[in-house]
N, CA, C and O atoms as a Maestro MAE file, in Angstrom:
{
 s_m_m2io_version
 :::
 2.0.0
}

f_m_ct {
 s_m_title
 :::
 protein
 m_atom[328] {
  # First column is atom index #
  i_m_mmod_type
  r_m_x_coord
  r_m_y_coord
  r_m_z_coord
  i_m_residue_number
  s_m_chain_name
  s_m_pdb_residue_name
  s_m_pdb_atom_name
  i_m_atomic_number
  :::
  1 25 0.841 -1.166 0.000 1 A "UNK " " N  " 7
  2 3 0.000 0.000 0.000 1 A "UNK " " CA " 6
  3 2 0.890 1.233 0.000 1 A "UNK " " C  " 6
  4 15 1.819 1.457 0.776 1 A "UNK " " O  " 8
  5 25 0.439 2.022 -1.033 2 A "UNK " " N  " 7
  6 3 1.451 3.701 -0.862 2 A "UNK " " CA " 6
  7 2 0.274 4.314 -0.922 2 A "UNK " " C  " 6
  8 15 -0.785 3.874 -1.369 2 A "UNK " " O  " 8
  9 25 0.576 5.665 -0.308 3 A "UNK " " N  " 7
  10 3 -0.548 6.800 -1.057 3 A "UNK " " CA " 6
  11 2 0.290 7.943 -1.671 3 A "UNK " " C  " 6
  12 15 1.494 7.943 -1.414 3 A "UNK " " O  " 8
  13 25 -0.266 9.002 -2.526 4 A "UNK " " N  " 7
  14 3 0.601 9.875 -2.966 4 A "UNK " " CA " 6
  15 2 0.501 11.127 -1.982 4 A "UNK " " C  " 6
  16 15 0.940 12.091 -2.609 4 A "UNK " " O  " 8
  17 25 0.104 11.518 -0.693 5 A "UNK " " N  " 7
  18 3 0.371 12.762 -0.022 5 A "UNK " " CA " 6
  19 2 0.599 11.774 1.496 5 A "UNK " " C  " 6
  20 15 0.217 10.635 1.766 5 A "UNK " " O  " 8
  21 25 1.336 12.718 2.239 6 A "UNK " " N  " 7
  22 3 1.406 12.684 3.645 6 A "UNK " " CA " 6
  23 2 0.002 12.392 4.429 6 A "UNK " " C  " 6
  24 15 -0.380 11.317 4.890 6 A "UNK " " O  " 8
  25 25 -0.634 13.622 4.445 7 A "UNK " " N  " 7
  26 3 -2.271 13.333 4.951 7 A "UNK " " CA " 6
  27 2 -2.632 11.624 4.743 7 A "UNK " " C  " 6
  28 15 -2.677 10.859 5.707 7 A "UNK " " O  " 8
  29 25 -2.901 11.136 3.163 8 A "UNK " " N  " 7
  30 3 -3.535 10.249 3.181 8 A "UNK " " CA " 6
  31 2 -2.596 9.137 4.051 8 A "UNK " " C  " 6
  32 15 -3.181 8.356 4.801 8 A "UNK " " O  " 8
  33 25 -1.491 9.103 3.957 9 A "UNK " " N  " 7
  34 3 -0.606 7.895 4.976 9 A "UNK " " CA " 6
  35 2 -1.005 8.292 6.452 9 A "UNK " " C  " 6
  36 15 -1.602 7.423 7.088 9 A "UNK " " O  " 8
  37 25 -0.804 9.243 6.944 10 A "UNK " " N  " 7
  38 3 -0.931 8.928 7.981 10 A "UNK " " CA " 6
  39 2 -2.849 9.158 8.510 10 A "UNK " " C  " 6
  40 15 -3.025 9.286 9.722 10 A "UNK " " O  " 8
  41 25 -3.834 9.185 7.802 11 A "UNK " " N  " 7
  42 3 -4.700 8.967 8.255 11 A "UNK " " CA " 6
  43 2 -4.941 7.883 8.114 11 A "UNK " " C  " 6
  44 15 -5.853 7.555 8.873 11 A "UNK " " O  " 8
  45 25 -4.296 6.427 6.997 12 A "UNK " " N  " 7
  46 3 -4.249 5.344 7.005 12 A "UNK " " CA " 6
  47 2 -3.874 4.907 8.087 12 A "UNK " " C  " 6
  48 15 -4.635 4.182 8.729 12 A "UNK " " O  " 8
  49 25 -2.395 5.288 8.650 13 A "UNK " " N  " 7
  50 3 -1.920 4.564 9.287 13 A "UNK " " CA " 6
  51 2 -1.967 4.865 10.592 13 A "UNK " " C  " 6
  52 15 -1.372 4.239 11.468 13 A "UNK " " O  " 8
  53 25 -2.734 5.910 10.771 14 A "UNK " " N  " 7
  54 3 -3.537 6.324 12.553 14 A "UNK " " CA " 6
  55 2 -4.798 5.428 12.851 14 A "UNK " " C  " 6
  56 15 -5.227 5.027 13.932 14 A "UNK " " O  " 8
  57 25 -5.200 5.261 11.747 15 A "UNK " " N  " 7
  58 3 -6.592 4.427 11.216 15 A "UNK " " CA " 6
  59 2 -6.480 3.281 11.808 15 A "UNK " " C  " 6
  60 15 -6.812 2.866 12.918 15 A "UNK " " O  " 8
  61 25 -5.680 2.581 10.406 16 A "UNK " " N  " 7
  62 3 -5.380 0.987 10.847 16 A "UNK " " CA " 6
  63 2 -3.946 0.311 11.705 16 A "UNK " " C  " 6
  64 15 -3.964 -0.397 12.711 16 A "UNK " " O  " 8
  65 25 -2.943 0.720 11.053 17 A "UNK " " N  " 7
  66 3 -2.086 -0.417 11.740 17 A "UNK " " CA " 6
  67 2 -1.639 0.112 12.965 17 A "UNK " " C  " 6
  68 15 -0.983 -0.609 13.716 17 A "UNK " " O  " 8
  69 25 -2.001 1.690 13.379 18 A "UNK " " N  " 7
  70 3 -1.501 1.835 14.683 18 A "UNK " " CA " 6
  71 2 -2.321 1.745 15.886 18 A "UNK " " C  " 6
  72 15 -2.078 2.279 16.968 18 A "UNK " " O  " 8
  73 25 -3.559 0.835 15.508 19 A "UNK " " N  " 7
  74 3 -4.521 0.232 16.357 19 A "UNK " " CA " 6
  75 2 -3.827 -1.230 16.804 19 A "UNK " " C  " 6
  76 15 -3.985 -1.689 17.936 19 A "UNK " " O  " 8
  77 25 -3.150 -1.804 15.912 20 A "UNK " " N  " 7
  78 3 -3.055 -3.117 15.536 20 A "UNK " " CA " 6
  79 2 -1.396 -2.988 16.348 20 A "UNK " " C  " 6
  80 15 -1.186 -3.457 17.466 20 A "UNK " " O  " 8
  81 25 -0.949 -2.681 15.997 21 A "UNK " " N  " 7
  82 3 0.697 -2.584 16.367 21 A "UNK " " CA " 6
  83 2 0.923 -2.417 18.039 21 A "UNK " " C  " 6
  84 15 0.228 -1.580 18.615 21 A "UNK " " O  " 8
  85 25 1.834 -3.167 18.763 22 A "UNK " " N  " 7
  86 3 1.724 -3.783 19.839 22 A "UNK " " CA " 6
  87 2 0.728 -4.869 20.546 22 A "UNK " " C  " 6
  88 15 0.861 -5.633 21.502 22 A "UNK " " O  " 8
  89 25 -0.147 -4.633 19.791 23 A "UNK " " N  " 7
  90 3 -1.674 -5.525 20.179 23 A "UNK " " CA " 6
  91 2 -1.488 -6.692 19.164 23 A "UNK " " C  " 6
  92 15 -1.072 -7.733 19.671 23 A "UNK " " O  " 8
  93 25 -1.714 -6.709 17.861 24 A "UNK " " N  " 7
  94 3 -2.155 -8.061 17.381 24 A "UNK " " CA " 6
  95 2 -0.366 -8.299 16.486 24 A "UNK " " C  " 6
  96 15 -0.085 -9.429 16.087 24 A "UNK " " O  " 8
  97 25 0.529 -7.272 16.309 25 A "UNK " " N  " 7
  98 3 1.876 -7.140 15.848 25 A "UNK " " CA " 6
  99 2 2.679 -6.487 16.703 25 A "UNK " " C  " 6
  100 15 2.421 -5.531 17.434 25 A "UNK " " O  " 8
  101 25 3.776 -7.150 16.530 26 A "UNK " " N  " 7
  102 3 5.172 -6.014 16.712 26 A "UNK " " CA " 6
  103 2 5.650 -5.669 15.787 26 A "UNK " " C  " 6
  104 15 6.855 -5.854 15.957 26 A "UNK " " O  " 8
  105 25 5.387 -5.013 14.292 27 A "UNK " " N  " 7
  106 3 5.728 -4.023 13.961 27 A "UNK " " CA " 6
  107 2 5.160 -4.433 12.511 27 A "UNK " " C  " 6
  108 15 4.377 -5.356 12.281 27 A "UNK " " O  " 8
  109 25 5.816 -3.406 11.445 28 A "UNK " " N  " 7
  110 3 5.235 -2.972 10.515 28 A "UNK " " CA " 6
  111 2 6.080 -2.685 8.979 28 A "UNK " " C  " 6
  112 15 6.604 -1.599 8.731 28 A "UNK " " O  " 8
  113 25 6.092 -3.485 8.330 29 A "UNK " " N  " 7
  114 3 7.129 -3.494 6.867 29 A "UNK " " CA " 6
  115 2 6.373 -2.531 5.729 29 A "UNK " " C  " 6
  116 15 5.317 -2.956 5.260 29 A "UNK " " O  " 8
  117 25 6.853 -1.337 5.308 30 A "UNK " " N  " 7
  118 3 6.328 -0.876 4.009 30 A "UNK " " CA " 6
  119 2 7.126 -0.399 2.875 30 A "UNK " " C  " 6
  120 15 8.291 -0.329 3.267 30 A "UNK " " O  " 8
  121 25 7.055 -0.127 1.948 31 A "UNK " " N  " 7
  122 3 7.775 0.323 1.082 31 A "UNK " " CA " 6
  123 2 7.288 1.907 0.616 31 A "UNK " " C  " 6
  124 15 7.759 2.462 -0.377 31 A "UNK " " O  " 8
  125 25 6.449 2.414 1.350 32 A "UNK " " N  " 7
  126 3 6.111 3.988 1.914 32 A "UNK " " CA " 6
  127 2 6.558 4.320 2.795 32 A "UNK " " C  " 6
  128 15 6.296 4.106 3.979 32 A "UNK " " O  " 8
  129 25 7.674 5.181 2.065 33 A "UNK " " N  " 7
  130 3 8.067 5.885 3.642 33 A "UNK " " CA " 6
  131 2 7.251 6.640 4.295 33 A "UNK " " C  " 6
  132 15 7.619 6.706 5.467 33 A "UNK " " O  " 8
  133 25 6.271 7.272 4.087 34 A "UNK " " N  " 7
  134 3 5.057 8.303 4.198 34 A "UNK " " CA " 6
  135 2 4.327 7.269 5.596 34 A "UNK " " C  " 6
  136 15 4.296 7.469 6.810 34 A "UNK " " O  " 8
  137 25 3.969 6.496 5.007 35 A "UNK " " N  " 7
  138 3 3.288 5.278 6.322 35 A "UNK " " CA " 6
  139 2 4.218 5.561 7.580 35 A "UNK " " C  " 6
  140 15 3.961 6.223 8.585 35 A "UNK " " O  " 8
  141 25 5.586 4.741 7.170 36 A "UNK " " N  " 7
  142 3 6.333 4.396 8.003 36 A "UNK " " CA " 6
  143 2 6.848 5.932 9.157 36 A "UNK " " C  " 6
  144 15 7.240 5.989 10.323 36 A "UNK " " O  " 8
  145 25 6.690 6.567 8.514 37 A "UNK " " N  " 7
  146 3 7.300 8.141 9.020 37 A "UNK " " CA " 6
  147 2 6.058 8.391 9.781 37 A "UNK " " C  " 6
  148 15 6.235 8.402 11.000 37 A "UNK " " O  " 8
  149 25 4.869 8.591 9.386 38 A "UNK " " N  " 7
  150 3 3.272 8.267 10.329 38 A "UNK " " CA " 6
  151 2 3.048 7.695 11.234 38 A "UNK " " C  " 6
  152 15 2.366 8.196 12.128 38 A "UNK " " O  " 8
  153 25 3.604 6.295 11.326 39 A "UNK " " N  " 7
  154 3 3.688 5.643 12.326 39 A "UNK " " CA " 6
  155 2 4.438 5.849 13.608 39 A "UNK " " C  " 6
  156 15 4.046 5.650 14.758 39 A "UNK " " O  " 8
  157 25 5.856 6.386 13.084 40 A "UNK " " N  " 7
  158 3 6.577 6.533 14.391 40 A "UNK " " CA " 6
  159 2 6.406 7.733 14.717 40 A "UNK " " C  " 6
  160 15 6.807 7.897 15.870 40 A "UNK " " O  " 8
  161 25 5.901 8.897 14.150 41 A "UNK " " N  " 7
  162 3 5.369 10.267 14.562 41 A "UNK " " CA " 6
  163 2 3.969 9.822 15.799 41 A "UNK " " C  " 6
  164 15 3.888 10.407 16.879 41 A "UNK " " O  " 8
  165 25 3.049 8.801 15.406 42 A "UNK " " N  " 7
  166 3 1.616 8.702 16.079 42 A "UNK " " CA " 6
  167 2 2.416 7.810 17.444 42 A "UNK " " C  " 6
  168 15 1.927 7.849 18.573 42 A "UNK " " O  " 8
  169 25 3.414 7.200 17.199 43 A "UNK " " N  " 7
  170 3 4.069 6.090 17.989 43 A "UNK " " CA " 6
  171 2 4.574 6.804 19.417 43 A "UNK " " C  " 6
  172 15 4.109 6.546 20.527 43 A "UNK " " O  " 8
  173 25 5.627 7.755 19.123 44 A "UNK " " N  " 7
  174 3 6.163 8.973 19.617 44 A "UNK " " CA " 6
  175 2 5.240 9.594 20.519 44 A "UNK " " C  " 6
  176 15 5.470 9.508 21.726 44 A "UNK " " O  " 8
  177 25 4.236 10.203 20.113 45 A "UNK " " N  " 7
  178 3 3.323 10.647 20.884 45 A "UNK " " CA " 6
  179 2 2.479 10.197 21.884 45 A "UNK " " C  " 6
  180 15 2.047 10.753 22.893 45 A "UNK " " O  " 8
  181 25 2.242 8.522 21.188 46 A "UNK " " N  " 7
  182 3 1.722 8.168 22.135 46 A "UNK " " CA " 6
  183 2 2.283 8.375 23.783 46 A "UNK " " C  " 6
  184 15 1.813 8.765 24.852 46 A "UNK " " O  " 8
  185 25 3.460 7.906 23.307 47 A "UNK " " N  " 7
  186 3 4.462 7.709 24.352 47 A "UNK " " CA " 6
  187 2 4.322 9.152 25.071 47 A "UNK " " C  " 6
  188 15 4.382 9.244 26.297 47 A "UNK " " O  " 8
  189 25 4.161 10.096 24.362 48 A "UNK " " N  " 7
  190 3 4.869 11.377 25.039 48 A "UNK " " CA " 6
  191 2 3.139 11.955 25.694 48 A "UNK " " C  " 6
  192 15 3.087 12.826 26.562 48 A "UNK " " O  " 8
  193 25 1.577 11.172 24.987 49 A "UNK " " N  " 7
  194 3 1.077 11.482 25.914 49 A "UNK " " CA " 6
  195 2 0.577 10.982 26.905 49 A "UNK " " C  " 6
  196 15 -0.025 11.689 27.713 49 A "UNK " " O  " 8
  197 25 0.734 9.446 27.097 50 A "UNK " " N  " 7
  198 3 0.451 8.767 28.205 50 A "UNK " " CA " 6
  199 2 1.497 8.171 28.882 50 A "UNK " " C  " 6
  200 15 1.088 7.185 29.495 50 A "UNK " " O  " 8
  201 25 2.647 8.361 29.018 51 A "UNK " " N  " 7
  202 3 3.433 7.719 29.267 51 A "UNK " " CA " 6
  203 2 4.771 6.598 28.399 51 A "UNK " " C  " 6
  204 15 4.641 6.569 27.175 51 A "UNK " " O  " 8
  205 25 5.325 6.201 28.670 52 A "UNK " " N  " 7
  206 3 6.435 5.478 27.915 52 A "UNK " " CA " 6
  207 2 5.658 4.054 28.098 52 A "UNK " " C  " 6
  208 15 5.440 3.560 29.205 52 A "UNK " " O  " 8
  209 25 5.241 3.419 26.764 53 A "UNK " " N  " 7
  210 3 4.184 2.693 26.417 53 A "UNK " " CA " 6
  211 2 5.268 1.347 26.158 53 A "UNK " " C  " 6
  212 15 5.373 0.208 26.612 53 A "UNK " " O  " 8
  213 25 6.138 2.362 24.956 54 A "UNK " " N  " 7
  214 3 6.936 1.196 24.129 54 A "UNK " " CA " 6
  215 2 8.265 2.103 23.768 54 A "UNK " " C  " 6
  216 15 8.459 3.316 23.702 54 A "UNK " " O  " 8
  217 25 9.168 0.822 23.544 55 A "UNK " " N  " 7
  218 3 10.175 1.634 22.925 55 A "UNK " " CA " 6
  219 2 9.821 0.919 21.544 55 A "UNK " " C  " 6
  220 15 9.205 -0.119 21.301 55 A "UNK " " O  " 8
  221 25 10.684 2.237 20.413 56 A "UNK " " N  " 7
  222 3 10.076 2.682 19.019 56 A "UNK " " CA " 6
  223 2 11.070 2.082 18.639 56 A "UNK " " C  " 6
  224 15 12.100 2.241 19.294 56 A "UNK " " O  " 8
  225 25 11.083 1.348 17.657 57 A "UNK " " N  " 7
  226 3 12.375 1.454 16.593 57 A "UNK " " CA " 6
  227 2 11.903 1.292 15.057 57 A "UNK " " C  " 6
  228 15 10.786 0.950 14.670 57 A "UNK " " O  " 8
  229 25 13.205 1.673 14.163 58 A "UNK " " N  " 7
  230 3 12.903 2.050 12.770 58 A "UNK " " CA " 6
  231 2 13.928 1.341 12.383 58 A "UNK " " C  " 6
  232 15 14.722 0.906 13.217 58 A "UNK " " O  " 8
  233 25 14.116 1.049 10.687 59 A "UNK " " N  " 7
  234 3 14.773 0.673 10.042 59 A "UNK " " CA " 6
  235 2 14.509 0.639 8.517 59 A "UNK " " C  " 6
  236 15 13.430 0.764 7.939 59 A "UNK " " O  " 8
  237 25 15.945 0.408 7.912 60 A "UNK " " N  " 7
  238 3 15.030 0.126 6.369 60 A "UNK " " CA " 6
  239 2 16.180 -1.190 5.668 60 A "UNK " " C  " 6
  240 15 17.113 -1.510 6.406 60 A "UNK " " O  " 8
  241 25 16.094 -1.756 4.560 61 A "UNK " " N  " 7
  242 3 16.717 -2.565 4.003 61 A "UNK " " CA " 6
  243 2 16.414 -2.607 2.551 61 A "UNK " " C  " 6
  244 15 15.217 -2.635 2.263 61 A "UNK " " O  " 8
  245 25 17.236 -2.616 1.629 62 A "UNK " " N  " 7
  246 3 17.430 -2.992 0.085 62 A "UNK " " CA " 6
  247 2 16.873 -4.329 -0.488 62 A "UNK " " C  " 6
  248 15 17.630 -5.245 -0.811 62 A "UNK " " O  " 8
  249 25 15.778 -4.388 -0.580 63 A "UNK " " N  " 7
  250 3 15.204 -5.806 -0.943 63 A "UNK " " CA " 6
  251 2 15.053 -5.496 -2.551 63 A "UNK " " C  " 6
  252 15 14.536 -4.429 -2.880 63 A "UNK " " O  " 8
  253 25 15.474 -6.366 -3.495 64 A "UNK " " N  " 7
  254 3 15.355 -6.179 -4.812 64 A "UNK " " CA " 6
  255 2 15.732 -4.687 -5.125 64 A "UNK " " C  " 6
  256 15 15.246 -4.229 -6.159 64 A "UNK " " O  " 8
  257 25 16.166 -4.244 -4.717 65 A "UNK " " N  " 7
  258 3 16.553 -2.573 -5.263 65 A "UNK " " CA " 6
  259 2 15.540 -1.770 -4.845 65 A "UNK " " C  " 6
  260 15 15.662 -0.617 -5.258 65 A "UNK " " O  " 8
  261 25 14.182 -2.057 -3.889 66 A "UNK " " N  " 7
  262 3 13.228 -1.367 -3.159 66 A "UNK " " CA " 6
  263 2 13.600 -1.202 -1.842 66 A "UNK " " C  " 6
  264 15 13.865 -2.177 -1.139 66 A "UNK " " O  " 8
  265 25 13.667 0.382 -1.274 67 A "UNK " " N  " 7
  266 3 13.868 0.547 0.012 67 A "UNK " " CA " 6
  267 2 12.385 -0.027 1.236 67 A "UNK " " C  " 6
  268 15 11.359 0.651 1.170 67 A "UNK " " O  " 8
  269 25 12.405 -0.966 2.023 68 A "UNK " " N  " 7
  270 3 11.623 -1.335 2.607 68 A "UNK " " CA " 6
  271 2 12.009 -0.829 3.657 68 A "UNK " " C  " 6
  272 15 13.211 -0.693 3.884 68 A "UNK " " O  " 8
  273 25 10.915 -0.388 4.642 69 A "UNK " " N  " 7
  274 3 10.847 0.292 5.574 69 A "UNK " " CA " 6
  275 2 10.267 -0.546 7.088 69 A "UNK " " C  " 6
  276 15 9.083 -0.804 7.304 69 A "UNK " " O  " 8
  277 25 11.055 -0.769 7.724 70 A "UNK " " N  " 7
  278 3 10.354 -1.309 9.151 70 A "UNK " " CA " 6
  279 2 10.014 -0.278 10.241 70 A "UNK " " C  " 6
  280 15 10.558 0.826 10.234 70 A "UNK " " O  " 8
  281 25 9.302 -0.560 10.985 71 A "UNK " " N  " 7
  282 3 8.575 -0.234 12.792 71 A "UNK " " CA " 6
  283 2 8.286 -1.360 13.243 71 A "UNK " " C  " 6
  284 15 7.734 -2.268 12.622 71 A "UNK " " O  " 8
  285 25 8.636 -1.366 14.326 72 A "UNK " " N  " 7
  286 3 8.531 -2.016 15.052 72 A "UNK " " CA " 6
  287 2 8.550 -1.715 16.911 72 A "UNK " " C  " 6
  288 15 9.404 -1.067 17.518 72 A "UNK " " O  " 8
  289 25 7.784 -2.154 17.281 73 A "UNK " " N  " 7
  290 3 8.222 -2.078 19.035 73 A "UNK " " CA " 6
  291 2 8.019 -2.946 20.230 73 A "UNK " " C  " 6
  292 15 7.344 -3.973 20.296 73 A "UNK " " O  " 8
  293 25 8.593 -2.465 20.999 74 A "UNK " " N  " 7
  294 3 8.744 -3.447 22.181 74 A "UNK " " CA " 6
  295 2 8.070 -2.998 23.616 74 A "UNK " " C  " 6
  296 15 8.544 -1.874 23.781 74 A "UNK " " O  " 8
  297 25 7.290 -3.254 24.644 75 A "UNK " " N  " 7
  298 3 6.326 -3.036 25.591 75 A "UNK " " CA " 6
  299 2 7.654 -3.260 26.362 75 A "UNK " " C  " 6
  300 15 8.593 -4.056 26.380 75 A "UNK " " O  " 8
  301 25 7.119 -1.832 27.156 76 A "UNK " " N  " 7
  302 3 7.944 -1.320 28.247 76 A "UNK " " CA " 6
  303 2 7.550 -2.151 29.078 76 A "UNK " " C  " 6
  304 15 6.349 -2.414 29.017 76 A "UNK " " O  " 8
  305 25 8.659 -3.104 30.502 77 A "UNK " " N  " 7
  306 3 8.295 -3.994 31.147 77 A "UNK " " CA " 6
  307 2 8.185 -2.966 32.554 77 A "UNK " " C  " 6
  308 15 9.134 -2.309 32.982 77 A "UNK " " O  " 8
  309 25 6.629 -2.996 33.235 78 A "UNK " " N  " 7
  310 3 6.583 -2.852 34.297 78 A "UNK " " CA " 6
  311 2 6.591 -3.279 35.413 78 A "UNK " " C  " 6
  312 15 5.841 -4.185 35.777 78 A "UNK " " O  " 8
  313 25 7.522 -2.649 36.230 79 A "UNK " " N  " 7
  314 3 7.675 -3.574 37.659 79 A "UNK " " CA " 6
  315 2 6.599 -3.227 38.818 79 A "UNK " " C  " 6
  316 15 6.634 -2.024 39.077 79 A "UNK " " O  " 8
  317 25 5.741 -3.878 39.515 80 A "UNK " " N  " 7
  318 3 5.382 -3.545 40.790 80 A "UNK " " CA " 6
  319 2 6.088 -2.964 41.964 80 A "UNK " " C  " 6
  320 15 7.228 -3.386 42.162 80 A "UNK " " O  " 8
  321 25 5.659 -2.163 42.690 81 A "UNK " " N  " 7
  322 3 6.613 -1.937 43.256 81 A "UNK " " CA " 6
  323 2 6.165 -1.306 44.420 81 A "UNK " " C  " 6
  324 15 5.889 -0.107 44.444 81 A "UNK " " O  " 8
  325 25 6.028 -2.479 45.948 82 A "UNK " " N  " 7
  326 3 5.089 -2.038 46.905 82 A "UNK " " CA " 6
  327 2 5.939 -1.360 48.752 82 A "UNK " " C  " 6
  328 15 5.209 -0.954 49.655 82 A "UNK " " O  " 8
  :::
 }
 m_bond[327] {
  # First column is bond index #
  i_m_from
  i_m_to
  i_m_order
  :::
  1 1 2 1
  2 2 3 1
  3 3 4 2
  4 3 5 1
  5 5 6 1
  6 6 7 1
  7 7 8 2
  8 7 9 1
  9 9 10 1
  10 10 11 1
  11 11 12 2
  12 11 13 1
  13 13 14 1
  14 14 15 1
  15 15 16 2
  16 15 17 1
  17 17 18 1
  18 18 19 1
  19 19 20 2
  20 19 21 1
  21 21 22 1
  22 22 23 1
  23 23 24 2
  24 23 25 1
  25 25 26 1
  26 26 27 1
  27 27 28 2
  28 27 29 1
  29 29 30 1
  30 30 31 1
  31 31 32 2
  32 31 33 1
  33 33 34 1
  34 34 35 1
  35 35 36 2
  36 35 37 1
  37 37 38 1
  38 38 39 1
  39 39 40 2
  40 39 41 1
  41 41 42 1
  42 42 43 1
  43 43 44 2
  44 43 45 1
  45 45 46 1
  46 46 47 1
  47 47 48 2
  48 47 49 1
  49 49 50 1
  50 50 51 1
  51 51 52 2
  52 51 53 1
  53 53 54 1
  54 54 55 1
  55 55 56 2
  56 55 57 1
  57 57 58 1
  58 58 59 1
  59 59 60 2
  60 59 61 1
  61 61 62 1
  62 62 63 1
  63 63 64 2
  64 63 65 1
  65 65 66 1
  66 66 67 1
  67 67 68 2
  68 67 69 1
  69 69 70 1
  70 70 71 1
  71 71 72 2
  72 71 73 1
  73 73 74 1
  74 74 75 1
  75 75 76 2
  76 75 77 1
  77 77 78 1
  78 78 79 1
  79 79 80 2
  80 79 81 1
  81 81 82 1
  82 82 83 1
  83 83 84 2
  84 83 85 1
  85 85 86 1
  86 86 87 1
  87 87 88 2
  88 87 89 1
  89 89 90 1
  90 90 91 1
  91 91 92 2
  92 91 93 1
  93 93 94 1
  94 94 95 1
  95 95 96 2
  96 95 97 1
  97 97 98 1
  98 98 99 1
  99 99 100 2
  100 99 101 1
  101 101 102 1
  102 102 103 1
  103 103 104 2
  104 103 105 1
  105 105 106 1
  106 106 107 1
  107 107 108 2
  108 107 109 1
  109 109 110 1
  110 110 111 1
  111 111 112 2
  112 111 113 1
  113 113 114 1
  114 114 115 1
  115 115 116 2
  116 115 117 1
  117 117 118 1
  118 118 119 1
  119 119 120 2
  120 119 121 1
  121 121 122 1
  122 122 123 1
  123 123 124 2
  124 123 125 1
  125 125 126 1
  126 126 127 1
  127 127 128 2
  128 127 129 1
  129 129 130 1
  130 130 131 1
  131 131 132 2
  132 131 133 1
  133 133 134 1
  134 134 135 1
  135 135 136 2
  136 135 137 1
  137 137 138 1
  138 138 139 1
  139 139 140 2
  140 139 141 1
  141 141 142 1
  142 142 143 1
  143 143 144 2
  144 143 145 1
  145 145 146 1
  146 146 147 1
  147 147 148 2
  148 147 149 1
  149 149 150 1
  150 150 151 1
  151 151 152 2
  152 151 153 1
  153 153 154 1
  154 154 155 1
  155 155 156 2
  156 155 157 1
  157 157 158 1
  158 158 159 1
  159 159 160 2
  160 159 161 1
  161 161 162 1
  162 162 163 1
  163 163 164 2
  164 163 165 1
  165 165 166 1
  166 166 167 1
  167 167 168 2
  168 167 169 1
  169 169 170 1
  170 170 171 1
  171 171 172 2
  172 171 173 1
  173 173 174 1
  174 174 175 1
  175 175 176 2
  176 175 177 1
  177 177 178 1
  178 178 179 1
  179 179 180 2
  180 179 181 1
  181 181 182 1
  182 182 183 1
  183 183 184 2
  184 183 185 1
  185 185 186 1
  186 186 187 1
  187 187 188 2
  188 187 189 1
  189 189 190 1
  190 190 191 1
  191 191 192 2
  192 191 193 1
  193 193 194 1
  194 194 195 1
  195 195 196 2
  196 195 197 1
  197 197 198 1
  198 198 199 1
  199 199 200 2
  200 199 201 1
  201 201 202 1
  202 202 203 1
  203 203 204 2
  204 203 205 1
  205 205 206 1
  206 206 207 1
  207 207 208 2
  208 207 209 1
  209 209 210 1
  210 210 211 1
  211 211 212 2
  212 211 213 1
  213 213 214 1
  214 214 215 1
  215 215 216 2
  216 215 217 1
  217 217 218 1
  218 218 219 1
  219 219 220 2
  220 219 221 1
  221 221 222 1
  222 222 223 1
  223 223 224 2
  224 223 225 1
  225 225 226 1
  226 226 227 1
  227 227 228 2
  228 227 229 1
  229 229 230 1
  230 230 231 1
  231 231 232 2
  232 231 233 1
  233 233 234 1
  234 234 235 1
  235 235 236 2
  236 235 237 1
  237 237 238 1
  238 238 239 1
  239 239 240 2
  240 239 241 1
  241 241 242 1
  242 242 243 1
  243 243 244 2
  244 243 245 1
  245 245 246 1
  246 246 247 1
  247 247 248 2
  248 247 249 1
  249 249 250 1
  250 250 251 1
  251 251 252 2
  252 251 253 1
  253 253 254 1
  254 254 255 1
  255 255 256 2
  256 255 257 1
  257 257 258 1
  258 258 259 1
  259 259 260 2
  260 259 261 1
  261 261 262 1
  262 262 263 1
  263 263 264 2
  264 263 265 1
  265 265 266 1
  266 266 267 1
  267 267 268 2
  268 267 269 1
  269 269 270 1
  270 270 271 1
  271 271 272 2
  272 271 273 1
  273 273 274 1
  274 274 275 1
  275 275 276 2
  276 275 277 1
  277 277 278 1
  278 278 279 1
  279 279 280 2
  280 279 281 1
  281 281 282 1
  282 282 283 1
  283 283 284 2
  284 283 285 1
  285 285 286 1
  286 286 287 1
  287 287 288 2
  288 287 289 1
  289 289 290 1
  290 290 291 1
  291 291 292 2
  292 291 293 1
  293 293 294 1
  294 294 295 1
  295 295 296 2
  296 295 297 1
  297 297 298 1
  298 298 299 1
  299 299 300 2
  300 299 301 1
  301 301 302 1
  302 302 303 1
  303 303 304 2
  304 303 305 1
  305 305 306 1
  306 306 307 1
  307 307 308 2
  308 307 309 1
  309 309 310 1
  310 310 311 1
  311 311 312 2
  312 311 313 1
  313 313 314 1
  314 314 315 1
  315 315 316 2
  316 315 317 1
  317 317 318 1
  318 318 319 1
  319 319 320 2
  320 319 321 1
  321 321 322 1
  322 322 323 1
  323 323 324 2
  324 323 325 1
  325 325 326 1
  326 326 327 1
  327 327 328 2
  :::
 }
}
């Protein structure tokens, strides 16, 4: 999936996969950077408005001469603490 403006990626990807991501995935492969840049912007925030949720990470790799784009994250482990 690509779209051709910013807006449409990240209302996709506020939409769908950043409902889905930590919950039914740990993370997220595209070949839009537009998505992928959406994601860790909505990701980021989360964090920055409820607290440190997850740590974020990014990446990309050369598959067939297409830059593929990863997200991915990992659930912050909380300790009890009485």
């Amino acid at each position: 999936m690509s779209f051709a403006t910013m807006r449409e990626s990240h209302e996709w990807a506020y939409s769908v996969i950043y409902n889905e991501i930590g919950n039914l995935y740990d993370g997220y492969k595209t070949t839009d950077e537009k998505i992928a840049s959406s994601l860790v912007f909505e990701l980021v925030r989360l964090n920055t408005l409820t607290g440190m949720k997850y740590e974020i990470f990014s990446d990309y790799e050369n598959v067939n001469n297409r830059l593929v784009f990863m997200v991915w994250v990992k659930k912050y482990e909380t300790e009890n603490v009485y």
